[in-house]
C-alpha positions as CSV (number, residue, x, y, z in Angstrom):
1,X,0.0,0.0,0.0
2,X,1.3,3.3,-1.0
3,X,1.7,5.8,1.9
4,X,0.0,9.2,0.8
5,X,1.6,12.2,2.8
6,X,-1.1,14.8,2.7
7,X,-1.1,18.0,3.4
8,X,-4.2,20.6,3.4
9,X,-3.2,24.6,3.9
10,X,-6.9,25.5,3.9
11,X,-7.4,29.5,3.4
12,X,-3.7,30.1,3.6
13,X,-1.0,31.4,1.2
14,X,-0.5,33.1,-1.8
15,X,0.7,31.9,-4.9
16,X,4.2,33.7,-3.9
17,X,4.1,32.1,-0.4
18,X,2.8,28.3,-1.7
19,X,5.9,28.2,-3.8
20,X,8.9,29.6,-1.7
21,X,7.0,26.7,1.1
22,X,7.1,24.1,-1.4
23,X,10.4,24.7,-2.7
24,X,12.0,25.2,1.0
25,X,10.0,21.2,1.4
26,X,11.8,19.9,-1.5
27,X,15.3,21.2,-0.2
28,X,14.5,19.6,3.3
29,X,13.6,16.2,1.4
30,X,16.8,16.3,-1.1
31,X,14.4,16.7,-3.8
32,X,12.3,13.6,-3.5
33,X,9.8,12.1,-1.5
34,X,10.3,9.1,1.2
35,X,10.6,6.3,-0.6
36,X,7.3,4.3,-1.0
37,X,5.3,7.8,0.0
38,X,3.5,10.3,-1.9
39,X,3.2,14.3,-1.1
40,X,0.3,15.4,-1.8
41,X,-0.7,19.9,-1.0
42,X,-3.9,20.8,-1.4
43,X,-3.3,24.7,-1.9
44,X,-5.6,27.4,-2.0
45,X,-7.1,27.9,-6.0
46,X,-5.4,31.2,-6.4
47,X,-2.1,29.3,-5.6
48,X,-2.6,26.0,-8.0
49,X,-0.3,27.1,-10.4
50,X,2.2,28.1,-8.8
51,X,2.7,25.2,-6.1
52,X,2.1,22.9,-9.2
53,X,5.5,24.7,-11.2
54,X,7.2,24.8,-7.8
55,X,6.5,21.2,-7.4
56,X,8.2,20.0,-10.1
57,X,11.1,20.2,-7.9
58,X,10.4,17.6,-5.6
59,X,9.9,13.5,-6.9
60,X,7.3,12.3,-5.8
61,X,4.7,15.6,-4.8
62,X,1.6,16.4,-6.5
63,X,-0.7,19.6,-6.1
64,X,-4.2,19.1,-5.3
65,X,-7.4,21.8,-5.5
66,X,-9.5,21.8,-1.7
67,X,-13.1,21.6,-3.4
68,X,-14.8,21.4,-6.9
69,X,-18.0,21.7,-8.6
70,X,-20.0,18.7,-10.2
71,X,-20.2,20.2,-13.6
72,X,-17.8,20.9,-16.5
73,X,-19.0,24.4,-16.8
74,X,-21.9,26.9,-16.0
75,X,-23.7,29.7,-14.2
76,X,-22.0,28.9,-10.8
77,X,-20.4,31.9,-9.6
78,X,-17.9,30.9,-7.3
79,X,-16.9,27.7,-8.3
80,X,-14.1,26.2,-9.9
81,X,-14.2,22.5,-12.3
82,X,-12.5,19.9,-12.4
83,X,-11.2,20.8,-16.0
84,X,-10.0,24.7,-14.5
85,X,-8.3,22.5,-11.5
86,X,-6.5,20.3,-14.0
87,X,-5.3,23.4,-16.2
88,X,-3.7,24.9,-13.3
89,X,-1.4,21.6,-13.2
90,X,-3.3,20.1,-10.1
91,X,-4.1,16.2,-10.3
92,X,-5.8,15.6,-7.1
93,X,-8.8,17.2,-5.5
94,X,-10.5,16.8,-1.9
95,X,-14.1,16.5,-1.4
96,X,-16.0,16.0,2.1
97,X,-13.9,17.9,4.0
98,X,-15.8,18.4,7.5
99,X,-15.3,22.2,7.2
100,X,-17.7,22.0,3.9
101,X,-20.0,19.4,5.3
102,X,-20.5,21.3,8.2
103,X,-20.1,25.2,7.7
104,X,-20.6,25.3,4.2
105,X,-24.1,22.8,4.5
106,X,-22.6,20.1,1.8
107,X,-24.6,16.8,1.8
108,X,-23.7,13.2,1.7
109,X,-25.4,13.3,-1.8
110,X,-23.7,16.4,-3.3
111,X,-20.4,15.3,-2.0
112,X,-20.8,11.5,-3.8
113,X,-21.6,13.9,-6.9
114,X,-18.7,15.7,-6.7
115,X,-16.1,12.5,-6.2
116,X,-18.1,10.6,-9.5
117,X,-17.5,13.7,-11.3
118,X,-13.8,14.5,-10.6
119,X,-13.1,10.6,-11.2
120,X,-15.1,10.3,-14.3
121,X,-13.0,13.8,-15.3
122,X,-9.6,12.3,-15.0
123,X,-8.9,13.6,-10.9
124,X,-7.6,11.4,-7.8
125,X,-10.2,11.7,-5.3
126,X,-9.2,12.4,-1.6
127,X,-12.6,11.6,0.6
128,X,-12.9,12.9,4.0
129,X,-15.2,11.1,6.1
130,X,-15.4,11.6,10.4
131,X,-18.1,12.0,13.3
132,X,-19.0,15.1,14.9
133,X,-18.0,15.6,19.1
134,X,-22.0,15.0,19.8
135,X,-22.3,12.3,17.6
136,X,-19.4,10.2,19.4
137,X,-21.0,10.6,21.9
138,X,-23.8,9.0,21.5
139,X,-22.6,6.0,19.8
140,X,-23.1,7.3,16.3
141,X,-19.3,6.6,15.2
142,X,-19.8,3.4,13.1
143,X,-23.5,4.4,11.4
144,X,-21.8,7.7,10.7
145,X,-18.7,6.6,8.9
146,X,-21.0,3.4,7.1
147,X,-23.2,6.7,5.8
148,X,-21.1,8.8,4.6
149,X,-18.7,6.3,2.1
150,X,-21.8,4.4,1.1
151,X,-23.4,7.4,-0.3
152,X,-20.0,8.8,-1.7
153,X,-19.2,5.7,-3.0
154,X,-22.4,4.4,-4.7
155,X,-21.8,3.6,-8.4
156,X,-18.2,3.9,-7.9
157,X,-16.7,1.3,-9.9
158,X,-13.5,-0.8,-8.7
159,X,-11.5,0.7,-12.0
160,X,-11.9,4.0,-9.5
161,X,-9.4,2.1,-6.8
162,X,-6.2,3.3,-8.2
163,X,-7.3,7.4,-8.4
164,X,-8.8,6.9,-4.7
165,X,-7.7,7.7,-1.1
166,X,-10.2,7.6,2.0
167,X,-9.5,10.7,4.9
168,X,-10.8,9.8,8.5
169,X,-10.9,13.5,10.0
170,X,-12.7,13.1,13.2
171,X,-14.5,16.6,13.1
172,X,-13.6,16.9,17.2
173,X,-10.0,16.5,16.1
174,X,-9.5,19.2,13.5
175,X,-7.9,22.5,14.5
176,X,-8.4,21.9,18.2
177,X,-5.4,20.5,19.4
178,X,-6.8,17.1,20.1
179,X,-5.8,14.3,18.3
180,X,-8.1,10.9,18.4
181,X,-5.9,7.8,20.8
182,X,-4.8,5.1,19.0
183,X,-7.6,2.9,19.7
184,X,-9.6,4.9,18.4
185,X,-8.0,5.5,15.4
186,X,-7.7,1.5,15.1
187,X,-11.8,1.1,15.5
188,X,-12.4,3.7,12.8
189,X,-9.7,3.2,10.2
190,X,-10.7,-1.0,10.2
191,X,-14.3,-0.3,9.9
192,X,-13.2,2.0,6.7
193,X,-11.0,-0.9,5.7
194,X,-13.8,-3.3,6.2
195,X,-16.5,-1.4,4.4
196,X,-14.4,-0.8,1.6
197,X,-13.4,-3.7,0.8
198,X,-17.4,-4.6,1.2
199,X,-18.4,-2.1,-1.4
200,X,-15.8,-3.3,-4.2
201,X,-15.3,-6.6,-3.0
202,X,-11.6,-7.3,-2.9
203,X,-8.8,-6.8,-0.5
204,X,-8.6,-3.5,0.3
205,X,-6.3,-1.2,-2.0
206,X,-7.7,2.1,-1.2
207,X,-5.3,3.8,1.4
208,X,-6.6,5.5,4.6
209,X,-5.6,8.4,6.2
210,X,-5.9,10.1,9.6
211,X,-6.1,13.3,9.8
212,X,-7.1,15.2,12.9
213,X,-4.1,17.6,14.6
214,X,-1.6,15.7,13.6
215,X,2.0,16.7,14.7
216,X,5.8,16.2,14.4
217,X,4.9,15.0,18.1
218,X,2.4,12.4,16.9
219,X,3.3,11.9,13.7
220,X,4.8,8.3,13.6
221,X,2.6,6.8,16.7
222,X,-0.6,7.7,14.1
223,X,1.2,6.3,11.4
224,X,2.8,2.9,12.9
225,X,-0.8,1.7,13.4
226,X,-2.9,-0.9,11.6
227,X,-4.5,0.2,8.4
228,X,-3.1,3.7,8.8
229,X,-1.8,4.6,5.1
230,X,-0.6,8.2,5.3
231,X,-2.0,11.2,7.1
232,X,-3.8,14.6,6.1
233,X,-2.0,17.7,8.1
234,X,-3.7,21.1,8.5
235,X,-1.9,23.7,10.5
236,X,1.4,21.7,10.7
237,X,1.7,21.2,7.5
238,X,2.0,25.4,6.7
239,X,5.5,25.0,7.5
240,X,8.4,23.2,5.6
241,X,9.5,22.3,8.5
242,X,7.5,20.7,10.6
243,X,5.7,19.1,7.6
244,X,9.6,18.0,6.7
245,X,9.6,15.9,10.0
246,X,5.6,14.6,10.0
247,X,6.9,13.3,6.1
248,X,9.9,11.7,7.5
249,X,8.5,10.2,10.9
């Protein structure tokens, strides 16, 4: 299983600031990536194009967009397609992310329209999928995870496995300072595993990733754990440096 090194800088950075971070990472690295891992930055749209050229730099990195829209083109002010995404020399895209479920209103339905669309138009698909604080709580943590990749995933053929990566972000976890224990990381990221490799009905090939405040810290615990391909960094992931060590734990 590959190892996918994610990282997601949000509403940060300029095109100016995305490249001078990208080319300081690829100095840290010696110009390549770990070997068996992948680098993946999901940069801000204004900054596609320039994280993509600076990217070229480092082996083994590829730029991502944070959010698309379901259609190749139309009256949709505001919103960018997979086609604009893949002009600006990005290959990946992220779709789910808690922050657009939640504060943005983004459905299980919409966002399984937007990861058909990007992998019928050629992108690698990053899904995030996680539980709310209140719905831990009561228990909800399995039905919520079996939701939200059944709906994403319906009529998602097994040809999709190779452009697809799965993001557990428990929404409690993100931006807080808390990161999720191991055992829970274990109980979600094999129930993933498990109803993945129910919906295409082979040994799992799809790699998972925790992502949740992780840290140079925490880095390498989260990662030496069962069915734990990679992680997806937010704030520690804005500079080269600490995203240098998370890459390398």
């Amino acid at each position: 299983m590959r190892r996918l090194m994610a990282a997601n800088w949000k509403m940060y950075k300029t095109s100016e600031e995305a490249a001078a971070t990208i080319e300081h990472l690829s100095k840290l690295l010696g110009g390549s990536a770990p070997a068996g891992s992948e680098i993946l930055v999901f940069a801000p749209f204004t900054a596609l194009e320039a994280a993509a050229a600076a990217m070229r730099s480092l082996q083994g990195g590829y730029i991502g967009a944070q959010n698309m829209y379901p259609a190749e083109n139309g009256a949709f002010t505001g919103e960018i397609s997979p086609d604009m995404i893949r002009a600006a020399g990005a290959s990946w895209v992220l779709v789910g992310h808690s922050e657009r479920r939640h504060l943005l209103g983004e459905n299980d339905e919409f966002i399984g329209n937007k990861l058909r669309f990007a992998l019928e138009k050629g992108l690698d698909v990053m899904l995030c999928v996680g539980e709310t604080l209140q719905e831990r709580e009561n228990g909800e943590v399995s039905a919520v995870l079996e939701r939200q990749l059944s709906r994403a995933l319906t009529e998602v053929p097994e040809t999709a496995i190779a452009h697809l990566a799965v993001a557990y972000e428990p929404v409690w976890a993100i931006g807080t300072g808390r990161s999720a224990g191991p055992e829970d990381i274990m109980k979600a990221h094999t129930l993933a595993a498990n109803l993945l490799e129910k919906h295409f009905g082979r040994v799992r090939e799809v790699p998972l990733l925790y992502g949740g405040s992780v840290k140079p810290e925490n880095a390498a615990t989260i990662l030496a754990l069962d069915n734990v391909d990679g992680v997806l960094v937010g704030g520690a992931s804005l500079q080269a440096e600490s995203f240098t060590k998370i890459v390398t734990a």
